[in-house]
Structures are given as C-alpha cells and as structure tokens.
N, CA, C and O atoms as a Tinker XYZ file with bonds, in Angstrom:
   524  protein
     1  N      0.836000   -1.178000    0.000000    73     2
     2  CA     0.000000    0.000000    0.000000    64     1     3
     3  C      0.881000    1.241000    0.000000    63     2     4     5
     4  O      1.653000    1.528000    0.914000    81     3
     5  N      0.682000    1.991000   -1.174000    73     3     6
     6  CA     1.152000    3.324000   -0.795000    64     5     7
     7  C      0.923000    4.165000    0.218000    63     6     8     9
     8  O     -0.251000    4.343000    0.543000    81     7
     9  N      2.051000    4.907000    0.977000    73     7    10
    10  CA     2.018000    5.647000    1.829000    64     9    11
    11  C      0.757000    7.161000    1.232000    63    10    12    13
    12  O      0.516000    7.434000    0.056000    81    11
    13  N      0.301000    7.727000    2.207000    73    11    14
    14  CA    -0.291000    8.690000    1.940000    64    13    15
    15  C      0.407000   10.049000    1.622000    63    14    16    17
    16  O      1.292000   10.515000    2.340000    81    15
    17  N      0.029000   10.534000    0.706000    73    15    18
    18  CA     1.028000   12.094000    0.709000    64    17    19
    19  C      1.059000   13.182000    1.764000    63    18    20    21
    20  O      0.110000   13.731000    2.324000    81    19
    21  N      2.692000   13.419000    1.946000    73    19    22
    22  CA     2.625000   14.455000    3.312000    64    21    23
    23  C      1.855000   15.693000    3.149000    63    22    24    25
    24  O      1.502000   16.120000    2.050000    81    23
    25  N      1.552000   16.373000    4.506000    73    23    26
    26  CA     0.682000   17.646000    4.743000    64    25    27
    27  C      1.751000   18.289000    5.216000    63    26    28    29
    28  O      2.795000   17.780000    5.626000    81    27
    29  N      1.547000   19.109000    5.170000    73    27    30
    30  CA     1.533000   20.402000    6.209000    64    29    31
    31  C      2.927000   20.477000    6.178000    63    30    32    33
    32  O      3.526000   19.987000    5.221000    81    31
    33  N      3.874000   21.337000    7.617000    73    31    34
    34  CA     5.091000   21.382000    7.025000    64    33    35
    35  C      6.428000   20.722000    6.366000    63    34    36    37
    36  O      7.491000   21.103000    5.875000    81    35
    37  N      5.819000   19.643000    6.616000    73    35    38
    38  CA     6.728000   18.101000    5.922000    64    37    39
    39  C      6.894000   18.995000    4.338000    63    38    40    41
    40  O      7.641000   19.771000    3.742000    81    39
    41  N      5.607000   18.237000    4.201000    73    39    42
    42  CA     5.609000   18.600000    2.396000    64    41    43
    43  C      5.779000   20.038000    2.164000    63    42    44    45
    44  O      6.122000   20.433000    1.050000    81    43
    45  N      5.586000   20.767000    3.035000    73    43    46
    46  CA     6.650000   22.222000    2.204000    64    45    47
    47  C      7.630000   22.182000    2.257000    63    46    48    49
    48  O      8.151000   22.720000    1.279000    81    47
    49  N      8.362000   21.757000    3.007000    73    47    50
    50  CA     9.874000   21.235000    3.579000    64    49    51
    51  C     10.609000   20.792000    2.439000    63    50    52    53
    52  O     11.605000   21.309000    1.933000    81    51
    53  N      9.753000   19.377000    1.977000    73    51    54
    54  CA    10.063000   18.822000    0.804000    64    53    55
    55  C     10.448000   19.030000   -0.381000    63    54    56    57
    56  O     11.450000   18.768000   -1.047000    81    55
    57  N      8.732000   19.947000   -0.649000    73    55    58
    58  CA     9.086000   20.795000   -1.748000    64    57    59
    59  C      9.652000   21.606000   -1.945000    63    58    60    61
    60  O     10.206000   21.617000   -3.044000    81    59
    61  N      9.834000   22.614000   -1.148000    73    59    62
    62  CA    11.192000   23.250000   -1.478000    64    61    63
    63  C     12.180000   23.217000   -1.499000    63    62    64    65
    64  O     12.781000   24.264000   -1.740000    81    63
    65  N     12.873000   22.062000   -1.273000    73    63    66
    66  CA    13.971000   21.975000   -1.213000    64    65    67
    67  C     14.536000   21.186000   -2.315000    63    66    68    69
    68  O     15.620000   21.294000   -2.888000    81    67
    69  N     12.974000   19.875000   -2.588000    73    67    70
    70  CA    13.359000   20.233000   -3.931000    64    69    71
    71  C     13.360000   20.724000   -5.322000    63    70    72    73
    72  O     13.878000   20.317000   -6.362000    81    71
    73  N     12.368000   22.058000   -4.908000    73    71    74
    74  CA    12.411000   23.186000   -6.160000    64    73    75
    75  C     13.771000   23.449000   -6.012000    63    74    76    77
    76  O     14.332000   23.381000   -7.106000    81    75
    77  N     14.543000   23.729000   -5.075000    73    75    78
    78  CA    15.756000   24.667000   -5.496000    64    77    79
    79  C     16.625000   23.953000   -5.322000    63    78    80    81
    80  O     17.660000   24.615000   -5.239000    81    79
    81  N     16.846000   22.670000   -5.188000    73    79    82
    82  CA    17.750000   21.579000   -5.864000    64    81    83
    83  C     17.516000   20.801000   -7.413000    63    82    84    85
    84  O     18.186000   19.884000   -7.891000    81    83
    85  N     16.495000   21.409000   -7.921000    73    83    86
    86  CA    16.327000   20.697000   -9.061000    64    85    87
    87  C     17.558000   21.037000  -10.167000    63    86    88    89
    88  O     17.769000   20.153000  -10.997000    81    87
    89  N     18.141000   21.900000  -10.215000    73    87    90
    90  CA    18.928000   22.368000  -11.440000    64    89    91
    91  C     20.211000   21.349000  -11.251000    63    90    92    93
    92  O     20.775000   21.206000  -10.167000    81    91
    93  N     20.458000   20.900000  -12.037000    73    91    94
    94  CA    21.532000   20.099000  -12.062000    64    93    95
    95  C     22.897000   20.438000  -11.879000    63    94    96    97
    96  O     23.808000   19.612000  -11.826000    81    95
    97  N     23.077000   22.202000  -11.742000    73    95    98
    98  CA    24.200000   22.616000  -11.754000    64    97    99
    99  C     24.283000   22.864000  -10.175000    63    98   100   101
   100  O     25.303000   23.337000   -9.675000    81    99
   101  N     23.142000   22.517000   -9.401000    73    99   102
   102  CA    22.913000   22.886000   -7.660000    64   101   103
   103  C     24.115000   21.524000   -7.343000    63   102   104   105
   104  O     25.227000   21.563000   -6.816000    81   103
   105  N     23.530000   20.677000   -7.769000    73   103   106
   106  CA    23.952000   19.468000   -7.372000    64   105   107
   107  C     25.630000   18.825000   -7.830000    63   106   108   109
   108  O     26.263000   17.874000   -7.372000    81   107
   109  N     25.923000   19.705000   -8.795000    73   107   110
   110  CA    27.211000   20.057000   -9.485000    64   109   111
   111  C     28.250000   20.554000   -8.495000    63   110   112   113
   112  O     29.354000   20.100000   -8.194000    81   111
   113  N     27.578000   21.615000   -8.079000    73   111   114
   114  CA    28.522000   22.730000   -7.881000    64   113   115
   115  C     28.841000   22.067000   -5.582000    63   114   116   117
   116  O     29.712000   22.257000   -4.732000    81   115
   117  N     28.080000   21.643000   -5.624000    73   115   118
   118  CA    27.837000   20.688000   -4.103000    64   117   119
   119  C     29.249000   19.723000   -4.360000    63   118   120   121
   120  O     30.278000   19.657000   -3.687000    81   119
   121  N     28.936000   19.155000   -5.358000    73   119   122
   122  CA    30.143000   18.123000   -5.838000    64   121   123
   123  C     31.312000   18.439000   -5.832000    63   122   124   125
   124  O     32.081000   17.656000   -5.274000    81   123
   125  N     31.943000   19.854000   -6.524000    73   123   126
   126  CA    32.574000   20.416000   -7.039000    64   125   127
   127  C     33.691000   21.049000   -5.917000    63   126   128   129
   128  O     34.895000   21.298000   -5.971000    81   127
   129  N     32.549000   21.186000   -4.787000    73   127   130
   130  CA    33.291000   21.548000   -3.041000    64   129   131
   131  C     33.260000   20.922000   -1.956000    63   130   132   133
   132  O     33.324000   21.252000   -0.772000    81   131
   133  N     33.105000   19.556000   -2.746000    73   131   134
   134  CA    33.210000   18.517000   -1.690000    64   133   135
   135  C     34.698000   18.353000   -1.065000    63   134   136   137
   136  O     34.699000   17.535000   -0.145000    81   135
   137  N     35.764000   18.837000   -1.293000    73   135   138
   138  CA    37.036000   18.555000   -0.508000    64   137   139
   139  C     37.989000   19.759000   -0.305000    63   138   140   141
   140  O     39.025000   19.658000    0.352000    81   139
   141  N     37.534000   21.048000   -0.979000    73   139   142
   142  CA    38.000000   22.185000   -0.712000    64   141   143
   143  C     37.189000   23.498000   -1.204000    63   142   144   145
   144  O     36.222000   23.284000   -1.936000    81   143
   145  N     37.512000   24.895000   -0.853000    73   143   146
   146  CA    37.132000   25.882000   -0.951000    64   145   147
   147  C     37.572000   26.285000   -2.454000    63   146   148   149
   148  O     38.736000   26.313000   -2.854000    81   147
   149  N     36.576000   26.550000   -3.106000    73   147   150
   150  CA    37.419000   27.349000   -4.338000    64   149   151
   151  C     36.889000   28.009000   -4.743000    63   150   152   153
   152  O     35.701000   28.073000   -4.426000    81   151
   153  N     37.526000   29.064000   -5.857000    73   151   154
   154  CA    37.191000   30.452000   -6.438000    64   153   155
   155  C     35.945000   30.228000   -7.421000    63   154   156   157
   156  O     35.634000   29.142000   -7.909000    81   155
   157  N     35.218000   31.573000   -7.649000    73   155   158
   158  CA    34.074000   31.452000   -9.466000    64   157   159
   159  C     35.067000   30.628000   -9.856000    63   158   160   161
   160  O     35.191000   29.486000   -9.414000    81   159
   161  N     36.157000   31.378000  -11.068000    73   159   162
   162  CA    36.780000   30.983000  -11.873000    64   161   163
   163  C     37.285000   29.439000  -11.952000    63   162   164   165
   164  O     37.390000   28.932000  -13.069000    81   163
   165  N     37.631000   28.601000  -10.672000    73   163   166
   166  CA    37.873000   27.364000  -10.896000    64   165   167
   167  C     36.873000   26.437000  -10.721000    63   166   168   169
   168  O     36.948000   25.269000  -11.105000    81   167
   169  N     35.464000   27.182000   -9.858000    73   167   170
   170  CA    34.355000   26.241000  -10.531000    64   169   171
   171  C     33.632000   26.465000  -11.794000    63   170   172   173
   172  O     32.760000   25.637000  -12.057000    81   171
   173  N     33.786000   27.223000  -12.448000    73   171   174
   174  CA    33.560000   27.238000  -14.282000    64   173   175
   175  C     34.521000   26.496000  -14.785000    63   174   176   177
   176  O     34.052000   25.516000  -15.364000    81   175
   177  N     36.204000   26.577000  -14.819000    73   175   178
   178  CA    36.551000   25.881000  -15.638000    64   177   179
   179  C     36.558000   24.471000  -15.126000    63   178   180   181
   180  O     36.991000   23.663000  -15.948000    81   179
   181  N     36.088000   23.848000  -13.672000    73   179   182
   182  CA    36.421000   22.182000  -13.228000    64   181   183
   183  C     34.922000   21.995000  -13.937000    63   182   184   185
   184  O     34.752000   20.825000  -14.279000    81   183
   185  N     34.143000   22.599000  -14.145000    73   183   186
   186  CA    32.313000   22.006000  -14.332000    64   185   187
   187  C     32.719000   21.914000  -15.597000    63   186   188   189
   188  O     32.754000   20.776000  -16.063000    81   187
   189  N     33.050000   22.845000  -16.311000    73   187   190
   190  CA    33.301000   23.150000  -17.827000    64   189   191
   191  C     31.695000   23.580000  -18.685000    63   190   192   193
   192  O     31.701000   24.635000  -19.319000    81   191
   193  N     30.704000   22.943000  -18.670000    73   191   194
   194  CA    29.945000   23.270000  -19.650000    64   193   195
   195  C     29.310000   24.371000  -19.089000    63   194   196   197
   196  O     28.797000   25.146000  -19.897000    81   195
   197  N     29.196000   24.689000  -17.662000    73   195   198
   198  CA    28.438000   25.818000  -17.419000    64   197   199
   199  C     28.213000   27.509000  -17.579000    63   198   200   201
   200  O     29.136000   28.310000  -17.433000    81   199
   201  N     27.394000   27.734000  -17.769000    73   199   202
   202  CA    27.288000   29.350000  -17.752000    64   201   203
   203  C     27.968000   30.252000  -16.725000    63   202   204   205
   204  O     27.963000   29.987000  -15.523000    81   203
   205  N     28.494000   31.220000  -17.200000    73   203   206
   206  CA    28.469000   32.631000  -15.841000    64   205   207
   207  C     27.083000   32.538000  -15.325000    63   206   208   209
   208  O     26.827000   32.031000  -14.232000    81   207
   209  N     26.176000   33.040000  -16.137000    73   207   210
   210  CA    24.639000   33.034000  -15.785000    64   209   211
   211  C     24.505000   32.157000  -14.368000    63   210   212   213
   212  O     24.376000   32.276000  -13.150000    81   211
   213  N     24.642000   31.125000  -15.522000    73   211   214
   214  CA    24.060000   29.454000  -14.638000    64   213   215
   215  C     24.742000   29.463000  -13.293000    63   214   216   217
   216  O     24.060000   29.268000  -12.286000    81   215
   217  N     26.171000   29.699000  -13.197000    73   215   218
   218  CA    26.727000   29.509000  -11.782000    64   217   219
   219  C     26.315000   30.357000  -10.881000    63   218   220   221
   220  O     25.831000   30.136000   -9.771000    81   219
   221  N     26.596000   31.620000  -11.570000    73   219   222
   222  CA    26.080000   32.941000  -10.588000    64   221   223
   223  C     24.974000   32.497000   -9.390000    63   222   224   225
   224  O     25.006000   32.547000   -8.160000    81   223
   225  N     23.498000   31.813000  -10.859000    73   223   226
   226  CA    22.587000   31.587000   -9.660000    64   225   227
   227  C     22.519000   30.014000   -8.811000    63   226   228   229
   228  O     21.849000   29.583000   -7.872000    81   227
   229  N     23.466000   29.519000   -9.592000    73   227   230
   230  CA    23.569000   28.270000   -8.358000    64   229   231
   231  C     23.954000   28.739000   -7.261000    63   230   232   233
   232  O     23.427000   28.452000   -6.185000    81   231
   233  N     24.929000   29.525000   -7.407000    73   231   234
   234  CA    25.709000   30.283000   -5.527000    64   233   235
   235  C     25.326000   30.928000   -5.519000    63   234   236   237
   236  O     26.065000   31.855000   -5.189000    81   235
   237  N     24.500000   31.176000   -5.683000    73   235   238
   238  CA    23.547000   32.483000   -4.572000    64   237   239
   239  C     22.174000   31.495000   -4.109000    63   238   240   241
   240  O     21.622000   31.681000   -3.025000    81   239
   241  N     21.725000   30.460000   -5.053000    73   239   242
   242  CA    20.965000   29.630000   -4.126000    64   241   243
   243  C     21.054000   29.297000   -3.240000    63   242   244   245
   244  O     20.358000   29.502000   -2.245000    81   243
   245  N     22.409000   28.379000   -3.460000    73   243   246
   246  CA    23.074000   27.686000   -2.397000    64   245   247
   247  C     23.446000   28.156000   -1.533000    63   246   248   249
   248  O     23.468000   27.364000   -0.591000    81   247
   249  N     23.920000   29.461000   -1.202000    73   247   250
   250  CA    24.126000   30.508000   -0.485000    64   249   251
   251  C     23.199000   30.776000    0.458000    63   250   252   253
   252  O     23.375000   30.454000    1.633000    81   251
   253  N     21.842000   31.552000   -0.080000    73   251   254
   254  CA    20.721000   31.542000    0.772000    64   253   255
   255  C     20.145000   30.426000    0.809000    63   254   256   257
   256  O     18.940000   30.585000    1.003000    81   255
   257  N     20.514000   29.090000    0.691000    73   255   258
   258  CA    19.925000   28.158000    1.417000    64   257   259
   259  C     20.548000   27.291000    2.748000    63   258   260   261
   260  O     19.995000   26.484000    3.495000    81   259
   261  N     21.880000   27.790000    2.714000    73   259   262
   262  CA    22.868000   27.998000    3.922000    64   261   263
   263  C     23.772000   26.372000    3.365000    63   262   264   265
   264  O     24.396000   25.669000    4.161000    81   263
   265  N     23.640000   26.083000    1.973000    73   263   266
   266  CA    24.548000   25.461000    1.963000    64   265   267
   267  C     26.067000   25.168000    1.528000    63   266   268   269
   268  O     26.729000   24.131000    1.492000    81   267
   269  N     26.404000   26.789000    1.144000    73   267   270
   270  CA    27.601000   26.984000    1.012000    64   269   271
   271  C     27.897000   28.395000    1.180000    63   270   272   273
   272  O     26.996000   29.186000    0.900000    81   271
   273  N     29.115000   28.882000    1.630000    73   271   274
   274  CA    29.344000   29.988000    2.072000    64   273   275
   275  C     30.357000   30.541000    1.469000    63   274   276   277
   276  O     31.295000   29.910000    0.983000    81   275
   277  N     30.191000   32.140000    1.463000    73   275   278
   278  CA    30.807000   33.065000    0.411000    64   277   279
   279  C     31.989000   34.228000    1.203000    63   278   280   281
   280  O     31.687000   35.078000    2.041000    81   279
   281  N     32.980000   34.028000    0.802000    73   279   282
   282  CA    33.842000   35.011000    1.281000    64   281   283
   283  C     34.551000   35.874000    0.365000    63   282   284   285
   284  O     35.139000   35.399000   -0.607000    81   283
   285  N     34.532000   37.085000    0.608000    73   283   286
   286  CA    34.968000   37.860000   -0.618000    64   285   287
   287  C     36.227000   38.480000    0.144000    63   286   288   289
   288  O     36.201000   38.787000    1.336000    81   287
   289  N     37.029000   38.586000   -0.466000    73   287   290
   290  CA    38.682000   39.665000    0.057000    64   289   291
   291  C     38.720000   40.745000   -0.875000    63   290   292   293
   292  O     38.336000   40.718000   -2.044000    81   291
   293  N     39.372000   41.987000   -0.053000    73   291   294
   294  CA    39.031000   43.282000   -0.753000    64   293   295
   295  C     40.869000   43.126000   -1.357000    63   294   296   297
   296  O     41.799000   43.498000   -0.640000    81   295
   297  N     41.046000   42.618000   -2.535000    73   295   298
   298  CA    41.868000   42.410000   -3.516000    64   297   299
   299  C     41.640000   43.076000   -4.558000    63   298   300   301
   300  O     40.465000   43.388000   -4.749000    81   299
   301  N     42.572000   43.467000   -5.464000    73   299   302
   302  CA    42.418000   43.857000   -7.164000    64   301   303
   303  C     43.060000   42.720000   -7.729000    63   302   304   305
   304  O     44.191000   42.390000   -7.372000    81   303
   305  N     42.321000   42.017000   -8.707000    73   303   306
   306  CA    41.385000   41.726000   -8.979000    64   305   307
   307  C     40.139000   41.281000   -7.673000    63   306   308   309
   308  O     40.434000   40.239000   -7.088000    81   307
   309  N     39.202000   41.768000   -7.332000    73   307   310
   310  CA    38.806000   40.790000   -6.286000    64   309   311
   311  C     38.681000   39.269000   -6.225000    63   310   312   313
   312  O     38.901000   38.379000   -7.046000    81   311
   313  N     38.338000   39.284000   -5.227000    73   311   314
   314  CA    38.293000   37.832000   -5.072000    64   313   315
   315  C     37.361000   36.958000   -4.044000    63   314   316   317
   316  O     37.339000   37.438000   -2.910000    81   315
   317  N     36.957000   36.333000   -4.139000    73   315   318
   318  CA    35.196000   35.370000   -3.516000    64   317   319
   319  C     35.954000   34.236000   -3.629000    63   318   320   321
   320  O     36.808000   34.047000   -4.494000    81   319
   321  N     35.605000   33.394000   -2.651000    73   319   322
   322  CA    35.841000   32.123000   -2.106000    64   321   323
   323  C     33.824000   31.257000   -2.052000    63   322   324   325
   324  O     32.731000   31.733000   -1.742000    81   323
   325  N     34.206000   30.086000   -2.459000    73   323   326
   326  CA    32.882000   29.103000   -1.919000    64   325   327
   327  C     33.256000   28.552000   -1.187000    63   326   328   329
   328  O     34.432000   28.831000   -0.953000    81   327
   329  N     32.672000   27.468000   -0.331000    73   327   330
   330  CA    33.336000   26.590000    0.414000    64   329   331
   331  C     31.730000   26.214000    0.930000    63   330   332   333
   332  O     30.721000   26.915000    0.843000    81   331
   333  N     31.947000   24.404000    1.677000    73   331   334
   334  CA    30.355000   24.352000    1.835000    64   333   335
   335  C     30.253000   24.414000    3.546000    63   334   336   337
   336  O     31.316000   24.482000    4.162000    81   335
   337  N     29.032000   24.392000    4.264000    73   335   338
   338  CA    28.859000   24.831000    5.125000    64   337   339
   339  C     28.110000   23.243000    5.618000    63   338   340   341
   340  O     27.557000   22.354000    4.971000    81   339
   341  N     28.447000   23.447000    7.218000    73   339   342
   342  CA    27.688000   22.343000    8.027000    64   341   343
   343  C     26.595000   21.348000    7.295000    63   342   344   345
   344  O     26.559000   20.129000    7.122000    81   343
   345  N     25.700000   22.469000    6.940000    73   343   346
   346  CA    24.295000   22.062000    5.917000    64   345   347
   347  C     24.451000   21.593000    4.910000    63   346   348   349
   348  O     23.630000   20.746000    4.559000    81   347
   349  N     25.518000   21.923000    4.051000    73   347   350
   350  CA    26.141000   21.288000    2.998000    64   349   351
   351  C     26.944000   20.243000    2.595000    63   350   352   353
   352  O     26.753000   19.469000    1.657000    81   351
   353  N     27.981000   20.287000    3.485000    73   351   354
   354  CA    28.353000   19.137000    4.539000    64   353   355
   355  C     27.457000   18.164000    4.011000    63   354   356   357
   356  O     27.613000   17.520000    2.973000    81   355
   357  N     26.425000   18.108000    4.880000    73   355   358
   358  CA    25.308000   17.073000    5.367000    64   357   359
   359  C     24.508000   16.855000    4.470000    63   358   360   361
   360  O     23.691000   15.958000    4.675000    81   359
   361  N     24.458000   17.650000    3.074000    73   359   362
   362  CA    23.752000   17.539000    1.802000    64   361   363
   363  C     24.378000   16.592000    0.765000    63   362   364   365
   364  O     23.777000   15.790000    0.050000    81   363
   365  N     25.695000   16.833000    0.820000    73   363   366
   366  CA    27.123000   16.040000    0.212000    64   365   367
   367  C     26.270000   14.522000    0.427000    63   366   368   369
   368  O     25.828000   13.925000   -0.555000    81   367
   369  N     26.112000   14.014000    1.772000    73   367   370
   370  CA    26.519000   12.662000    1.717000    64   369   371
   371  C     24.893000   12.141000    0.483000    63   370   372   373
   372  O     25.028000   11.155000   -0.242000    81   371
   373  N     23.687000   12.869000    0.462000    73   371   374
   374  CA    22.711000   12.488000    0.088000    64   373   375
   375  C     23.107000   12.673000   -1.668000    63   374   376   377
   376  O     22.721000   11.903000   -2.548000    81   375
   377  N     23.919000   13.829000   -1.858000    73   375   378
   378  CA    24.397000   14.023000   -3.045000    64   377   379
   379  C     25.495000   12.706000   -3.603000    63   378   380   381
   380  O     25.492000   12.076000   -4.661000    81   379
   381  N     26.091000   12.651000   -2.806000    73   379   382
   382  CA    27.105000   11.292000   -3.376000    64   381   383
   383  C     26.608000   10.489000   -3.332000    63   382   384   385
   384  O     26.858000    9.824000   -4.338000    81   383
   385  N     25.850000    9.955000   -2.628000    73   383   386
   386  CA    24.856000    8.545000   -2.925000    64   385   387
   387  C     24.243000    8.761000   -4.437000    63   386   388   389
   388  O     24.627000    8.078000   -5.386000    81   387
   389  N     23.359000    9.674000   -4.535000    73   387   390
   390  CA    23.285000   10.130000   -5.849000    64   389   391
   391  C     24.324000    9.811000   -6.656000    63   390   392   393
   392  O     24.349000    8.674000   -7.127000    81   391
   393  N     25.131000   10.531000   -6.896000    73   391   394
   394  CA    26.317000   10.214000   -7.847000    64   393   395
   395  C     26.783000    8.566000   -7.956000    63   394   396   397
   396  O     26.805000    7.942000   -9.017000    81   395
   397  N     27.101000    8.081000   -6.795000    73   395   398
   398  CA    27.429000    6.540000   -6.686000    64   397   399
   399  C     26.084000    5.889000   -7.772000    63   398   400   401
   400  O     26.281000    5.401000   -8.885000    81   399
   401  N     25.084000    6.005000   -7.273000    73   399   402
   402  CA    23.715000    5.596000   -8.329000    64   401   403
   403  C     23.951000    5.617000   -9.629000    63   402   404   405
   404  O     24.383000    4.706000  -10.336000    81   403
   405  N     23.686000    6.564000   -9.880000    73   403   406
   406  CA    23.936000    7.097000  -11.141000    64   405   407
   407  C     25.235000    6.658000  -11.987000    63   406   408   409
   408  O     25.227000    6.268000  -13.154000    81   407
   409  N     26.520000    6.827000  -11.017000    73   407   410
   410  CA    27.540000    6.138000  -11.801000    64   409   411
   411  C     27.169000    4.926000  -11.864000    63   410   412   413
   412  O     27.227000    4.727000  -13.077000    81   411
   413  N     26.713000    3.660000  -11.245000    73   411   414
   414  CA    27.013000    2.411000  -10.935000    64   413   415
   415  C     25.491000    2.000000  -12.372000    63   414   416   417
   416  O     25.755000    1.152000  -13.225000    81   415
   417  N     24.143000    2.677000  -12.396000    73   415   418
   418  CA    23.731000    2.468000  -13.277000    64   417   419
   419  C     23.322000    3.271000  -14.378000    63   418   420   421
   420  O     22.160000    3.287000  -14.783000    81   419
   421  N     24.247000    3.936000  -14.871000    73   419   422
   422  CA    24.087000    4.394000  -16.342000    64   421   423
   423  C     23.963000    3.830000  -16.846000    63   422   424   425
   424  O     22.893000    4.030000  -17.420000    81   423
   425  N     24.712000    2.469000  -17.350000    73   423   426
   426  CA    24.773000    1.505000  -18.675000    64   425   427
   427  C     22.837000    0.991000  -18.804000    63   426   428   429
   428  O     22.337000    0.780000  -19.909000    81   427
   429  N     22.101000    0.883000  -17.631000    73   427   430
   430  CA    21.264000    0.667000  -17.867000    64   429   431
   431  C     20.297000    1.739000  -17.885000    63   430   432   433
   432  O     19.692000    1.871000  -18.949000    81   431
   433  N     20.159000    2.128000  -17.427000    73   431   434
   434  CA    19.547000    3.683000  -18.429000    64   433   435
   435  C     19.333000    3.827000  -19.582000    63   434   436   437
   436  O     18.253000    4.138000  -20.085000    81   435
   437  N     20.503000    3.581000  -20.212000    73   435   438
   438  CA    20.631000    3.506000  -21.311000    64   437   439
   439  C     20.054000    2.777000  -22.597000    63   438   440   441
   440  O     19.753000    3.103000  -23.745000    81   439
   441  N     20.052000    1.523000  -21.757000    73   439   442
   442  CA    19.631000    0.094000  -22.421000    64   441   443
   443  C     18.341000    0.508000  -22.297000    63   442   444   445
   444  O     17.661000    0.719000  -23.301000    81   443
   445  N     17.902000    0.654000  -21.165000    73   443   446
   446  CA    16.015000    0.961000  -20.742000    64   445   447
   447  C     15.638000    2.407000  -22.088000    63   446   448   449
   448  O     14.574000    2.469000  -22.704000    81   447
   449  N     16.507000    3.152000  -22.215000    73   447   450
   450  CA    15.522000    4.251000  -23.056000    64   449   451
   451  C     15.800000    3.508000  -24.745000    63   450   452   453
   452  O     15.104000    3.977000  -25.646000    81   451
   453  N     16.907000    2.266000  -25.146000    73   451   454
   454  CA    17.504000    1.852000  -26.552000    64   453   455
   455  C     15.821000    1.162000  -26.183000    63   454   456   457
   456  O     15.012000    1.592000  -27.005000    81   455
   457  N     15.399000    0.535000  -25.493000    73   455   458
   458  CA    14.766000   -0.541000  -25.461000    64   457   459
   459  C     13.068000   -0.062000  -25.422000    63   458   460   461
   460  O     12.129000   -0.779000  -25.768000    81   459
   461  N     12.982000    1.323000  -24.911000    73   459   462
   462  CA    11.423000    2.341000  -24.933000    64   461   463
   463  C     11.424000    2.931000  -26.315000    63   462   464   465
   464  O     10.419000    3.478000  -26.770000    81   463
   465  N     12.515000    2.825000  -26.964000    73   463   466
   466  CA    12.636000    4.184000  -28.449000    64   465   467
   467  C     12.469000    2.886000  -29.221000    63   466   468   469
   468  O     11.847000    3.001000  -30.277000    81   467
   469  N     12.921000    1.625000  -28.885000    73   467   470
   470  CA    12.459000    0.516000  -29.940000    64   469   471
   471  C     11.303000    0.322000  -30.378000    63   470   472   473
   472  O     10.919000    0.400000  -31.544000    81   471
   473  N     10.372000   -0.093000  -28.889000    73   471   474
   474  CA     9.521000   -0.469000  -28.515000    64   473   475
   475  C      8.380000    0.719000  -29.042000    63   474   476   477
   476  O      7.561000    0.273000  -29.845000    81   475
   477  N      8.256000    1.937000  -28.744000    73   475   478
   478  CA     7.307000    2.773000  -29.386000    64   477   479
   479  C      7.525000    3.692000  -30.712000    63   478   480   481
   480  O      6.938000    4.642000  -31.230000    81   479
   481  N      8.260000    3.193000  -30.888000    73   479   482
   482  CA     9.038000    3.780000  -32.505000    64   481   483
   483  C      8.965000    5.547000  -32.181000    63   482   484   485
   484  O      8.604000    6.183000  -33.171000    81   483
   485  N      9.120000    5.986000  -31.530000    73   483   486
   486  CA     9.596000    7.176000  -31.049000    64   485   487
   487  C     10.702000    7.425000  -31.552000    63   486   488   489
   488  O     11.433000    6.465000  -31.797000    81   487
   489  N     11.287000    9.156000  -31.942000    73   487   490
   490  CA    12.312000    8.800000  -31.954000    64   489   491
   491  C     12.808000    9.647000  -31.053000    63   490   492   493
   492  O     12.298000   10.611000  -30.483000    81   491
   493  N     14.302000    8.968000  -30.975000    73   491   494
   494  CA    14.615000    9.361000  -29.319000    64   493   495
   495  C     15.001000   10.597000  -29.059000    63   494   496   497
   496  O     15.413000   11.469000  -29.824000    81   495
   497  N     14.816000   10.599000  -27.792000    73   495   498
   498  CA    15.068000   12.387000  -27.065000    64   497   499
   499  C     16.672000   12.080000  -26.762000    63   498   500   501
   500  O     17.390000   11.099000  -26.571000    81   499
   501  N     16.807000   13.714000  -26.847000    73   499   502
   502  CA    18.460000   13.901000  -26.677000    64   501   503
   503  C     18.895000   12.811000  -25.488000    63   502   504   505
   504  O     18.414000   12.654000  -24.365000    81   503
   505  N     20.169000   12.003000  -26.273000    73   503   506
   506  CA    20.490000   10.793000  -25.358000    64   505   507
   507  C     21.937000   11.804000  -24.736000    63   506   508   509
   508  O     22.481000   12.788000  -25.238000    81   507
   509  N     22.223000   11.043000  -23.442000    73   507   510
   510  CA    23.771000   11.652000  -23.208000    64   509   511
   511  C     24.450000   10.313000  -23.104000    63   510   512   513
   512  O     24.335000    9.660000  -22.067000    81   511
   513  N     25.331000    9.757000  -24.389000    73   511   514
   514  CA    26.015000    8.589000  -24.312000    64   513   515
   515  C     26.529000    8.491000  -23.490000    63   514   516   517
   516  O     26.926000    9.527000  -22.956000    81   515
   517  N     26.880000    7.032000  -22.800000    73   515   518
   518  CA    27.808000    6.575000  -21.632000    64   517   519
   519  C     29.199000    7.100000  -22.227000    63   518   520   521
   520  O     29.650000    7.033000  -23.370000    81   519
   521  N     29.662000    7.585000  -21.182000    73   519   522
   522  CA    31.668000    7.494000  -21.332000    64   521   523
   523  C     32.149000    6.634000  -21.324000    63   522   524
   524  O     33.376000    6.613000  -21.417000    81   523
C-alpha cells in the first residue's frame, strides 16, 4: 500500500527543497566543493559546460539556502571564495549517494531508453552517451 502524501510542514519542507535543488548545476557545484574551498573561476573551468549566468545563480541559491558559504577579500582583482557549510556538509553525503547511483547504473539507463525508443518507434530524445 502506498504511503499517503505528506501535509503540512513536511511537504513544504520537501518541496522546497526540492524546487531549489532541481537544477543540475545545484547538485554540481555541491560536488565540485566537496574537498575544498574554491574560487568562481575554478568552478567554471572544473564544471566546464556551465554558464556565468548558470553559476552565478547556483551560488547564490546555495548561499541563501545555507549550503555553502561566500567570502569575498578586498583584492584587485577581487576575489570570492565558496566553500560548503555544516548544511552542505550534510547535503554532500545524500548528493554522493546520488552520484554513486547514477555512476554504478548508467549503462542501464541507457539500455532501458535503446529498449522504450524501440519499442514505441519514437524517436529518441536527446540521449547523453555513456563514457
């Protein structure tokens, strides 16, 4: 039997957290400071495909959602630091499980959408080949 759907502050809890974890670059950029503090500039070029745009508003999400924290030094050029925070910390381990998943079953993913695009003669939505 399915469980019943949560009320009240559970399920806002829920949902918001995961409206503003949905972007894939939230969950990126979590990754990205899992073992040290680092600058904008070296999380654009370690992510690589991402936007200025796109990062900007991942850290400032993540920011006001207290899961990573921003330090700026009054330098020329300036300079901002990320680094993740207690909360983030503690977001990491739900995030790497994620990642472990995901790495361990891509190959079938894969097979499951070769095997739905067969099956309904669809043709297929943007695939992201295995590495």
């Amino acid at each position: 039997m399915l469980d019943q759907p949560q009320r009240g502050a559970d399920a806002i809890a829920l949902e918001e957290l995961l409206h503003t974890r949905h972007s894939k670059w939230n969950l990126t950029v979590v990754l990205q400071l899992r073992r040290e503090t680092k600058r904008f500039s070296e999380l654009q070029r370690e992510i690589g495909s991402i936007s200025q745009k796109a990062l900007t508003l991942s850290l400032r999400t993540l920011e006001r959602d207290g899961f990573i924290s921003r330090k700026s030094y009054a330098t020329i050029p300036p300079r901002v630091d990320y680094a993740l925070t207690a909360l983030g910390a503690e977001a990491l381990k739900a995030f790497e499980a994620f990642e472990q998943f995901a790495l361990a079953h891509w190959p079938q993913v894969i097979e499951a959408r070769r095997l739905f695009d067969e099956r309904t003669s669809a043709p297929p939505i943007a695939l992201i080949e295995a590495r």
